[in-house]
NUFI-972489 format. One record per residue (C-alpha): x, y, z; residue in three letters. Coordinates in pm, whole numbers, plus 50000, padded with zeros to 5 digits. Each point is the difference from the previous one (the first is absolute). Layout:
BEGIN
XYZALA...
END
This chain:
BEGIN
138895201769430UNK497164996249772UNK497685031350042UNK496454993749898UNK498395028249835UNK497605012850193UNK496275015649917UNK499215031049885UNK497695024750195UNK496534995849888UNK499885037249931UNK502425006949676UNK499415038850067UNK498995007350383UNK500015037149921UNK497595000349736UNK497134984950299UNK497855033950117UNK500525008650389UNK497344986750241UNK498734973949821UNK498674968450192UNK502454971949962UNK499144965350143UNK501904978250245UNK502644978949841UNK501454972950244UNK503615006750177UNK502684980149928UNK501984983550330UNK497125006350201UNK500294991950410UNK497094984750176UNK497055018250074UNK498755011350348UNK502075001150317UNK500035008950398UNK501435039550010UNK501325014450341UNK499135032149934UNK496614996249800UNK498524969150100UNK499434971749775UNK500325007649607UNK497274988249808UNK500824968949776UNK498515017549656UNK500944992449634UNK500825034149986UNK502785001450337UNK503515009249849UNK498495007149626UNK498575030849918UNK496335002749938UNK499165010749636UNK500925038249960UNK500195022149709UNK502725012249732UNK502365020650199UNK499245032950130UNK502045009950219UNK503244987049800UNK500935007949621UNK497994970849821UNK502904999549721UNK502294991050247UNK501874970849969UNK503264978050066UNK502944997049681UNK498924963449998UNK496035010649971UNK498884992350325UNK497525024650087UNK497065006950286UNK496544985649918UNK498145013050225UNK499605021850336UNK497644994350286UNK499845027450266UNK499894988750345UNK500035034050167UNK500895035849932UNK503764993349967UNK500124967749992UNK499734977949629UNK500394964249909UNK501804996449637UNK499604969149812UNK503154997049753UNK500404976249701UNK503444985450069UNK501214984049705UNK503194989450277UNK497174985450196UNK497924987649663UNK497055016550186UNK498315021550226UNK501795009450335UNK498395024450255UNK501715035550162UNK498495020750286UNK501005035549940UNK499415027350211UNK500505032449909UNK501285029150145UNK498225026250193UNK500655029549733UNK499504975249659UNK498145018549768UNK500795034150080UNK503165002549785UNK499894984249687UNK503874999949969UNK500834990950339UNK501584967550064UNK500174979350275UNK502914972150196UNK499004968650051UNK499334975450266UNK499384967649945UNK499054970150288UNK500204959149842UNK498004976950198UNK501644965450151UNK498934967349844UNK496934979150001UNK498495033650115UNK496094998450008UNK499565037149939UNK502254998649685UNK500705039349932UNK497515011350248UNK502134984050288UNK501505035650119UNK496415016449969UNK498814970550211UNK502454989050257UNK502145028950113UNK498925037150110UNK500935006949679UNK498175037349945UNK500755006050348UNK503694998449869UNK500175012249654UNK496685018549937UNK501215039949973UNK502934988049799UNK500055020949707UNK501264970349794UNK498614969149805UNK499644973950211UNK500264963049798UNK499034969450072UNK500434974549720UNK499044960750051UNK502474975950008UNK498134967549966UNK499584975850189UNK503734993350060UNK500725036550076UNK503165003849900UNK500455026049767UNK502504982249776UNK500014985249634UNK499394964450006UNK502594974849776UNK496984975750001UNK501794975049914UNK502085015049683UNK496755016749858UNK499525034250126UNK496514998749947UNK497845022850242UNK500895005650364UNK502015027049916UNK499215021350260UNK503425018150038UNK499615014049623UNK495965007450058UNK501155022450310UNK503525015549903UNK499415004949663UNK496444996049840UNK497975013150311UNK503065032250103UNK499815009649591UNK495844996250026UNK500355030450296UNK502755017049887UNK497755006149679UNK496275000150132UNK499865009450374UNK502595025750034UNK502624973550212UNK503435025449980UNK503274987849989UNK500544986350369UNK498654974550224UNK500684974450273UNK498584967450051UNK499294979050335UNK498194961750032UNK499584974150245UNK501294963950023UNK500744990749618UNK498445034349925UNK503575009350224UNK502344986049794UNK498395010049671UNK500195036350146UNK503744999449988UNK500564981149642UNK497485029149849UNK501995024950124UNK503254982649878UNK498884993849725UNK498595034049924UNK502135023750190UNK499335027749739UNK496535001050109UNK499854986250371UNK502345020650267UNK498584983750294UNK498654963650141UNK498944986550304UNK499884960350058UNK497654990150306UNK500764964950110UNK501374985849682UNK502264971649883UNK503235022549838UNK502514976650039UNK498494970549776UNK502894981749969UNK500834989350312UNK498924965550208UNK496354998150030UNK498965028349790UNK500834978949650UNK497854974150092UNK497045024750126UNK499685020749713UNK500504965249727UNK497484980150245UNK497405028150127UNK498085005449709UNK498934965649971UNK497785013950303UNK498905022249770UNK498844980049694UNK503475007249821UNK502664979249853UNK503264995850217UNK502615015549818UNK497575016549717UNK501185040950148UNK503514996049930UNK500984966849940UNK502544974550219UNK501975021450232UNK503374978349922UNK499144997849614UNK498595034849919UNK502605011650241UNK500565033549822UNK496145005950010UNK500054995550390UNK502735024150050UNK498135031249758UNK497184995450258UNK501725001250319UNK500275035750124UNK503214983350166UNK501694995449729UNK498835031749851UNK501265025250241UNK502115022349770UNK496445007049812UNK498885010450319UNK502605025350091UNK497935031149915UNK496754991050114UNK499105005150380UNK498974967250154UNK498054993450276UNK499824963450157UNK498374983150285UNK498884963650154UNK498704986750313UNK501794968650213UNK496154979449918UNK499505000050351UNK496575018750147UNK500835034750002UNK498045033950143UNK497394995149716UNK498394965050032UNK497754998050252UNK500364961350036UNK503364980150077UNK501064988749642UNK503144986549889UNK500275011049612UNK502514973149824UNK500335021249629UNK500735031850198UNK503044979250171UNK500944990049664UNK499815032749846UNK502445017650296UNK503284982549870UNK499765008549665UNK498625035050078UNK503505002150226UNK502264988249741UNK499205023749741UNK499965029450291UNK503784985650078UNK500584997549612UNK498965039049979UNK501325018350271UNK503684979649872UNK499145012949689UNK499465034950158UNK496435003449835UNK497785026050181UNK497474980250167UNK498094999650340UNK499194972650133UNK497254985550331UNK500624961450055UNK500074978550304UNK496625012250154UNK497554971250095UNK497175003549741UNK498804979349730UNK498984994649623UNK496975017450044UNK498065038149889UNK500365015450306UNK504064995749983UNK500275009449601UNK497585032150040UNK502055010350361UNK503224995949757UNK498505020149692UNK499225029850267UNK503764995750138UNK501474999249640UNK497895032549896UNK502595024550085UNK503024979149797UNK497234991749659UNK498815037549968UNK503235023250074UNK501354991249667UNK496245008049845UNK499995036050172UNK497274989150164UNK499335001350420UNK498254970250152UNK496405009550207UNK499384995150340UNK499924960450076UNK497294981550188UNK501054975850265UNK500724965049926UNK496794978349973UNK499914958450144UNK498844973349909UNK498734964550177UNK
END
């Protein structure tokens, strides 16, 4: 595989930049569209600015020195509200800037040693809200607010999966399985106090990608929950979704991991199927509707990619409990590939994504719907 080199950060020293100092808005790189209807907020805005940053300043609130092995590093912070920041990191995996909603815990800053677990939430693809898609479309403080934790939401891209694209024997950019195992969890671990555990939890490709981080990374990630996600990819149907789908999305078929009969062996290290003895010590918690109109849509819909999703959601719950792996599992309810579902699951899968953390989920709001 020829590996392109790829740029270095604009900054050669990030720690020598003085705290607080206004930095301008660079442009994202994978960037969803702009703008669309929310369920719980209304319509969002189409702005230039909607899932980028705005221009912020020199970090604050993290360690401005602090910085990945490979030199990826944070550019700049924008505070959205008291506990809640928007990082933009140089990713030289990426070969640019890729946005992260933080939020912090409710003690951060009273212990300067203190360290914190992680939790962090991946979006699904072609995802309007990019990284602000929990913030946006789920009760998401309702659920996670008083968690004395660091709450993480990275973007994705447009494709969503959190995964390092082949492209096509290059490796160049789109590597958005090193910019959040390894270049965005060393960028906490050495700025903004992240300690030594955490779980992850997405939706829809943001699903799948949950389990391969934590297999992947099972030194750092004890937990992951998978909401409505394709984690058998290598069964009939699924193959041809995942090659064909991003076209949909202005991507290349084939360009995330190659031809699923010639890059066979790629296939296979991204199927959490295949992958289930990496998952043996990490609690896993997996659910999926039946597509059909469930308790949360208001309207009679029948929801084709939430049908798809059930039978490869099934096989790898088969695969697992076989394989004796702890994991709890909700399938066969009518519902479909839509908010209201994923943020019902993420309040279900609480209990199963914190225990390992030492942490105790809050009281839960009730399930909201959607026309």
């Amino acid at each position: 595989m020829n590996n392109s080199v790829c740029p270095q950060p604009p900054v050669a020293d990030p720690g020598a930049r003085v705290p607080g100092t206004p930095v301008a808005q660079v442009k994202q790189v994978g960037k969803a569209t702009a703008g669309a209807p929310n369920a719980i907020n209304g319509n969002i805005r189409p702005t230039k600015v909607f899932g980028t940053p705005d221009a912020g300043v020199v970090p604050v609130v993290g360690a401005v020195d602090a910085r990945a092995d490979n030199g990826s590093y944070v550019m700049y912070e924008s505070r959205v509200d008291e506990r809640t920041i928007d990082l933009m990191v140089w990713s030289v995996g990426l070969q640019g800037p890729a946005p992260v909603r933080v939020q912090l815990p409710p003690s951060w800053g009273t212990d300067k040693a203190r360290t914190y677990p992680g939790l962090f939430l991946l979006h699904g693809g072609a995802e309007p809200a990019d990284y602000q898609a929990w913030s946006v479309y789920s009760q998401f403080k309702q659920r996670v607010g008083n968690l004395e934790a660091l709450v993480v939401m990275p973007s994705s891209g447009i494709g969503g999966h959190t995964t390092d694209y082949v492209n096509f024997g290059y490796n160049a950019g789109k590597q958005y399985g090193t910019f959040v195992r390894t270049e965005l969890m060393q960028i906490l671990h050495r700025g903004y106090a992240l300690g030594e555990k955490s779980a992850v939890a997405g939706v829809s490709a943001g699903a799948r990608s949950a389990l391969e981080v934590a297999y992947k990374d099972p030194a750092d990630f004890v937990a992951a929950g998978s909401y409505s996600g394709l984690l058998d990819t290598q069964i009939l149907g699924i193959e041809q979704s995942i090659t064909l789908g991003p076209a949909s999305q202005a991507l290349t078929p084939f360009e995330m991991w190659g031809h699923p009969y010639l890059n066979r062996n790629i296939w296979e290290d991204r199927n959490p199927t295949r992958n289930l003895t990496k998952l043996r010590a990490i609690k896993l918690f997996v659910s999926a509707g039946d597509g059909a109109q469930g308790p949360l849509d208001r309207k009679p819909i029948a929801d084709v990619f939430e049908a798809v999703v059930a039978p490869s959601t099934a096989s790898f719950i088969r695969a697992a409990k076989s394989a004796r792996l702890d994991v709890t599992a909700f399938t066969g309810e009518h519902g479909t590939h839509r908010w209201p579902y994923f943020d019902r699951e993420f309040g279900r899968s609480l209990p199963t994504l914190l225990a390992p953390l030492g942490l105790t989920p809050q009281a839960q709001p009730e399930p909201f719907k959607i026309d």
